[in-house]
C-alpha positions as CSV (number, residue, x, y, z in Angstrom):
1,X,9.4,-11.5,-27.7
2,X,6.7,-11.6,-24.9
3,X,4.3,-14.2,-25.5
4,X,0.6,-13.3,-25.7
5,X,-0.6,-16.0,-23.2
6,X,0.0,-16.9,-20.1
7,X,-1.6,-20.2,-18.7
8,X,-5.3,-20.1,-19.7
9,X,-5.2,-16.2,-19.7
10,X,-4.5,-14.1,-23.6
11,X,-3.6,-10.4,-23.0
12,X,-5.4,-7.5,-24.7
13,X,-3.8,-4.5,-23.1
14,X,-1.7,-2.5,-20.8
15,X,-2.9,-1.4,-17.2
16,X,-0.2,-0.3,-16.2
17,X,3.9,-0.5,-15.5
18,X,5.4,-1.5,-12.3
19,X,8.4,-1.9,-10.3
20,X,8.5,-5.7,-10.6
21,X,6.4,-6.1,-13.3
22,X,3.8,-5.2,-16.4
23,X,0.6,-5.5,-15.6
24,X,-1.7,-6.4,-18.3
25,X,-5.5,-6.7,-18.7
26,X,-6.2,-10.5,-19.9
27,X,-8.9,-13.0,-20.7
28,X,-9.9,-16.1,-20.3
29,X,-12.0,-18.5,-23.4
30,X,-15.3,-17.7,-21.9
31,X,-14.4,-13.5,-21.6
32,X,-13.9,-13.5,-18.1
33,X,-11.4,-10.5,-17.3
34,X,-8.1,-10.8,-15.4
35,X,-5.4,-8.5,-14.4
36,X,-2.0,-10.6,-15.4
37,X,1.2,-9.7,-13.9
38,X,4.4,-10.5,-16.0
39,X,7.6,-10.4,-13.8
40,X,10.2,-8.2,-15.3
41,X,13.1,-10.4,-16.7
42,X,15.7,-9.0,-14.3
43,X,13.3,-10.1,-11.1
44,X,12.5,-13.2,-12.8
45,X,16.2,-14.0,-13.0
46,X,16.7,-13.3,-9.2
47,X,15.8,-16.5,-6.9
48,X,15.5,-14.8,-4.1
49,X,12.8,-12.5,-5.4
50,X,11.3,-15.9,-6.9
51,X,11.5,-17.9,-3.7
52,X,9.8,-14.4,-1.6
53,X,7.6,-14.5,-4.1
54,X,6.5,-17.9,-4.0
55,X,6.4,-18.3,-0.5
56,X,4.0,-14.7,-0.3
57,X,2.1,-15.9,-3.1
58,X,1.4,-19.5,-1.4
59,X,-0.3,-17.4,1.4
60,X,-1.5,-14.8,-0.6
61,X,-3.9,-17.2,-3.2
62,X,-5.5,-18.8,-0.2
63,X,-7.1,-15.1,0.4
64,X,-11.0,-14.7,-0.2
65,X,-13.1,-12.2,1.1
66,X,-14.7,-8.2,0.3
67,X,-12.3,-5.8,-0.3
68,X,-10.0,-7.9,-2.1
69,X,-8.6,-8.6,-5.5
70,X,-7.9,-12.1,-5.1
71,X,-4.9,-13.8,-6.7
72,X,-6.1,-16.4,-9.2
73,X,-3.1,-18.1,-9.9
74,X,0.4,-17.7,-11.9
75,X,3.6,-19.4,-12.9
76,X,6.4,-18.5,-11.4
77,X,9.0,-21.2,-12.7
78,X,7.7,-20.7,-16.5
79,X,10.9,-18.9,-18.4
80,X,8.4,-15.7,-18.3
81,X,7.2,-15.3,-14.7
82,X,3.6,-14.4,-14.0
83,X,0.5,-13.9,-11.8
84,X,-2.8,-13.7,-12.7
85,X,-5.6,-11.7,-10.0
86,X,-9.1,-10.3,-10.0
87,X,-9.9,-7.1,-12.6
88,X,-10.8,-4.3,-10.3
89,X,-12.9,-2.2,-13.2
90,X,-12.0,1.1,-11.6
91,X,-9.3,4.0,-10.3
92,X,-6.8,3.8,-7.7
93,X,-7.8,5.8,-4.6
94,X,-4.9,7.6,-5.4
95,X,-6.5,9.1,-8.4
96,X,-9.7,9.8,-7.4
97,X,-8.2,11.5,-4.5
98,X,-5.9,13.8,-6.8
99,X,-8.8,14.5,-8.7
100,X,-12.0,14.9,-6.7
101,X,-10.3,16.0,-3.4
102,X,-10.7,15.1,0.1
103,X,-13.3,12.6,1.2
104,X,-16.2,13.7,3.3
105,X,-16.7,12.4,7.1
106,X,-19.1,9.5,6.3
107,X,-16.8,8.6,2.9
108,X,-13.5,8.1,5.3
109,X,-15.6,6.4,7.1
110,X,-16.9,3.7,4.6
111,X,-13.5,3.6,2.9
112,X,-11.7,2.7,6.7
113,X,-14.5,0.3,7.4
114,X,-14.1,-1.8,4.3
115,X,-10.1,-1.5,4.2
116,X,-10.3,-2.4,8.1
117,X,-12.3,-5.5,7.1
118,X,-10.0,-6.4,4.2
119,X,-6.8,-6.5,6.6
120,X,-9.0,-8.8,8.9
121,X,-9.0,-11.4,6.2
122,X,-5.6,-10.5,5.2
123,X,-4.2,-11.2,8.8
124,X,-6.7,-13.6,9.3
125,X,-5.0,-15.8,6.5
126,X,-1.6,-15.7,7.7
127,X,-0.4,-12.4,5.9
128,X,0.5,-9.1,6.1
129,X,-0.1,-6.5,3.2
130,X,3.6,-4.6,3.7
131,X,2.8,-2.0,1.1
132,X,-0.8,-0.7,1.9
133,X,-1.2,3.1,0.2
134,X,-4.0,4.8,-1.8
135,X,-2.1,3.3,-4.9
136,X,-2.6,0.1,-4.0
137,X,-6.7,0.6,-3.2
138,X,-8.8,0.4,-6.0
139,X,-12.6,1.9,-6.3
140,X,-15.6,0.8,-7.7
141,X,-19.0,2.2,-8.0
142,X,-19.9,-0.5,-4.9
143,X,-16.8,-0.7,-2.6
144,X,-12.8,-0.9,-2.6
145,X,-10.5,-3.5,-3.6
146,X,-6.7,-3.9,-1.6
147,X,-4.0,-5.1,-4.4
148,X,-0.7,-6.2,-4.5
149,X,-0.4,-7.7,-1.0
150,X,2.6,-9.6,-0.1
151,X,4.7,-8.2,-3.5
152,X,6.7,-5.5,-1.9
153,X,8.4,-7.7,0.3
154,X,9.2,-10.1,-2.2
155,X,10.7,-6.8,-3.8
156,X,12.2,-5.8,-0.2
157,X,14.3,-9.5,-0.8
158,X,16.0,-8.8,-4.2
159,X,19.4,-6.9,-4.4
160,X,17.6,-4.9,-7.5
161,X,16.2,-3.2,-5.1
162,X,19.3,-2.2,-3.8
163,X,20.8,-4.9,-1.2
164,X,17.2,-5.7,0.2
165,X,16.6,-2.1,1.7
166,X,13.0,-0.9,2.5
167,X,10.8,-1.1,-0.2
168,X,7.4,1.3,0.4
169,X,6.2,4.4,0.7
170,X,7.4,7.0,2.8
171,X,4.5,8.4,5.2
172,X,3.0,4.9,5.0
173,X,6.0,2.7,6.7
174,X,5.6,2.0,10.5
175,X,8.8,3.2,12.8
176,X,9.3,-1.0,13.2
177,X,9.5,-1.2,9.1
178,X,12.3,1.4,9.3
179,X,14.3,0.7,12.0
180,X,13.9,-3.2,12.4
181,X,12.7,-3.4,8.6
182,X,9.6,-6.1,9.7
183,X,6.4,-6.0,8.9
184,X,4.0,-6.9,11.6
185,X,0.0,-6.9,11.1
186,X,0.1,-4.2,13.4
187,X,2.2,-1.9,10.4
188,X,-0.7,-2.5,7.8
189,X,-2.8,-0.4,10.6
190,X,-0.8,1.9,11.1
191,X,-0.6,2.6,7.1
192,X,-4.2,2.5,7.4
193,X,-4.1,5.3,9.6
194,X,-2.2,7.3,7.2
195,X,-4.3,6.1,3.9
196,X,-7.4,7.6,6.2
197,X,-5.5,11.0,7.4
198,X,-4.7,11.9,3.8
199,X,-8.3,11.2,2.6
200,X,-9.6,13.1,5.1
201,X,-7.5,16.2,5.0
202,X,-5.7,15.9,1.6
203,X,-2.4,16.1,3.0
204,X,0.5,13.8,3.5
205,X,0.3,12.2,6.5
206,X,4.0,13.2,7.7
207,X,4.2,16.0,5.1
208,X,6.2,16.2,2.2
209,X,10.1,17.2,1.4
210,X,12.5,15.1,0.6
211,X,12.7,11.1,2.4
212,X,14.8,12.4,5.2
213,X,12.7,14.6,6.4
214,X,9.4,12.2,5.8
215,X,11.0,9.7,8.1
216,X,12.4,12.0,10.2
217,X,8.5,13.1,11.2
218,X,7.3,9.2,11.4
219,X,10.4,8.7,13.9
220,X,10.3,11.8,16.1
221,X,7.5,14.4,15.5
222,X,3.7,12.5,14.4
223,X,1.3,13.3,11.9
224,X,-0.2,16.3,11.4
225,X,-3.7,15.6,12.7
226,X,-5.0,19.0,11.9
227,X,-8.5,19.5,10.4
228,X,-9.5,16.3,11.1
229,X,-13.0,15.5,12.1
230,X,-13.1,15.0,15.7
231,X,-14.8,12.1,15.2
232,X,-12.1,10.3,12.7
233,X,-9.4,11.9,14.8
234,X,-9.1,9.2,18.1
235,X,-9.5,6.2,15.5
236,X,-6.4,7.8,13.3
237,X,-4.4,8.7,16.1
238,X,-4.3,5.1,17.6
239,X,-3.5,4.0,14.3
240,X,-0.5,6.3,14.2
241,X,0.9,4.9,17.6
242,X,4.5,4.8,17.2
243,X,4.2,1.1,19.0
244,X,2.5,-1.4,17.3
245,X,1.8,-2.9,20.2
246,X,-0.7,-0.2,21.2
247,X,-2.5,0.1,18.0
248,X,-5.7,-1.0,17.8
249,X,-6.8,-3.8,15.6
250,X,-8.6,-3.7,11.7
251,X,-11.5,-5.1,13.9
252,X,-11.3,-2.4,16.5
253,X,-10.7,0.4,13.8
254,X,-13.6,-0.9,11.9
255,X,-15.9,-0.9,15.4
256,X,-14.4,2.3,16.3
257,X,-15.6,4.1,12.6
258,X,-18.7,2.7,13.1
259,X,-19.0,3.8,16.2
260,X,-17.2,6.8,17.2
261,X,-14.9,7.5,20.0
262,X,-15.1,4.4,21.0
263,X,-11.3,3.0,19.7
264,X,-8.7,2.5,22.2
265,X,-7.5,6.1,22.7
266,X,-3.6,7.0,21.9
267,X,-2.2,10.2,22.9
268,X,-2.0,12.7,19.9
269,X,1.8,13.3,18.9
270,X,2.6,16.8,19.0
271,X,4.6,18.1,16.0
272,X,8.0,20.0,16.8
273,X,8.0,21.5,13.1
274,X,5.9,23.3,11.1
275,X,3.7,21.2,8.8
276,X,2.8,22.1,5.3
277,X,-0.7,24.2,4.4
278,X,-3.3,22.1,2.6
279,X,-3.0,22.3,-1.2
280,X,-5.0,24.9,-3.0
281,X,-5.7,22.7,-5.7
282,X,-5.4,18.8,-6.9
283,X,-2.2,17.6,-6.5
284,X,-0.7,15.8,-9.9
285,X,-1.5,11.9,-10.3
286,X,1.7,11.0,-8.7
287,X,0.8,7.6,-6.6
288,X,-1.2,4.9,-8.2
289,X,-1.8,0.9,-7.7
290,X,1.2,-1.1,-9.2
291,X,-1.1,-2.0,-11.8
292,X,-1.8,1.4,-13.4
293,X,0.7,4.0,-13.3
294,X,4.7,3.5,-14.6
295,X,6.2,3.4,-11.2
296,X,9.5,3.8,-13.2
297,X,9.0,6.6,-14.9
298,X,9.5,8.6,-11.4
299,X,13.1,9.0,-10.3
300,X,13.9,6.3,-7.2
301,X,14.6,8.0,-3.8
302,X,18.2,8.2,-3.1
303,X,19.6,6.7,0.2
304,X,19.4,8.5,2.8
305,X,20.8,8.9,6.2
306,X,18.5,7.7,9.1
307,X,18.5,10.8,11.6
308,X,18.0,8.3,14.2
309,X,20.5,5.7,13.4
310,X,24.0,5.4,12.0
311,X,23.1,2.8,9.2
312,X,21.7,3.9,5.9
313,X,18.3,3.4,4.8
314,X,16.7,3.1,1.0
315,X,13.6,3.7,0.6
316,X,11.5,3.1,-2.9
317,X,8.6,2.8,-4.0
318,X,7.0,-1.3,-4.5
């Protein structure tokens, strides 16, 4: 039976049901709110999903800044693994998206300022996110919180996760996560760039269909850029650079929504294909932070063949 304590943190209630882990809302003595992790038991039994995890973890907690739930602490040698972070008091982008719609001009570019300031402090420290989506940014009534940095590719290193393929989301994972499966700062912008297309335009940044055909468009064809203020557009489209090495910076992004048109320009892929229409209406709740929606209760992609290479990629989500 699950105990109802972890460290100096009690549990009240479900948030939400993860890949790795249940995520609970806790408390401490004196009523301060936490959101508590508890690893699943077939993770926890894994040491090389513990020792990723520790090591992420050991960067991770040393993290302070705006924009970011920080991690407060954890256990992960106790016989029931945990981690313990900030209580973000609000809905994943992902929901307000499906819900409300696009974003307008000046809300993309408040939400890519304070994300582009968050992955300063992230890289800044050490660390790269590996998993940044609208699931994994939660809003408040006064700004957005990033979550869950560092736990996909503790996820990435456990054969539960079939042999230690790619762990993310597809339309959100830089060419260099799927061919040479790293993660370099320089991905986190480039998933920025996609988090900021589809808030914009309410469409999948490499369109939907099945994970083939997502990754085929992030290898070979580009986003679909269309309908996108001309303003946002430059700043998105350096993002999107197939090279990381000529993607701009958080800190550049950030200057560059602040100030617009002046990013470092990138040339705007040109899409062999057609892409898909903008929905008519909200899309269904499908993409969430790890720490709301049951991740599991949506089938797992199956592996696919990369259209590019002869070795077989898996992608699923963190």
């Amino acid at each position: 039976m699950q105990p109802r304590t972890f460290g100096p943190y009690t549990v009240l209630s479900v948030l939400g049901v993860g890949r790795t882990g249940r995520v609970h809302l806790g408390r401490t003595d004196k009523g301060r709110r936490v959101a508590v992790r508890v690893i699943r038991p077939e993770f926890a039994a894994d040491p090389r999903f513990r020792s990723c995890l520790q090591k992420e973890m050991e960067i991770v907690s040393g993290i302070r800044g705006p924009g970011i739930a920080a991690l407060l602490g954890g256990d992960l040698e106790a016989d029931v693994p945990w981690l313990a972070a900030e209580y973000v008091p609000g809905p994943s982008l992902a929901t307000v998206l499906a819900q409300c719609g696009p974003l307008s001009v000046d809300g993309v570019r408040r939400l890519g300022v304070e994300l582009a300031e968050a992955l300063t402090t992230i890289h800044g420290a050490g660390a790269v996110h590996h998993d940044l989506k609208p699931g994994n940014v939660l809003v408040t009534a006064a700004d957005t919180r990033v979550v869950d940095a560092g736990i996909a590719r503790a996820a990435a290193a456990s054969p539960l996760t079939r042999g230690g393929g790619l762990v993310g989301t597809p339309g959100y994972l830089a060419p260099e996560q799927l061919l040479n499966r790293v993660s370099l700062p320089a991905s986190d912008v480039f998933a920025l760039g996609s988090l900021l297309l589809h808030a914009a335009t309410w469409r999948e940044p490499f369109g939907t269909g099945d994970v083939a055909a997502v990754l085929h468009r992030v290898l070979r064809v580009g986003p679909d850029l269309r309908g996108l203020d001309p303003g946002l557009a430059p700043v998105v489209a350096a993002c999107l650079h197939p090279d990381p090495a000529q993607r701009p910076s958080p800190r550049e992004v950030r200057d560059g929504l602040m100030a617009p048109r002046t990013c470092p320009p990138a040339a705007e892929p040109v899409s062999d294909e057609p892409a898909d229409e903008p929905a008519d209406e909200p899309p269904a709740d499908t993409a969430s932070a790890d720490d709301a929606p049951d991740a599991d209760d949506a089938p797992d992609a199956d592996e696919v063949e990369d259209p590019v290479r002869d070795d077989r990629l898996s992608v699923v989500e963190s």
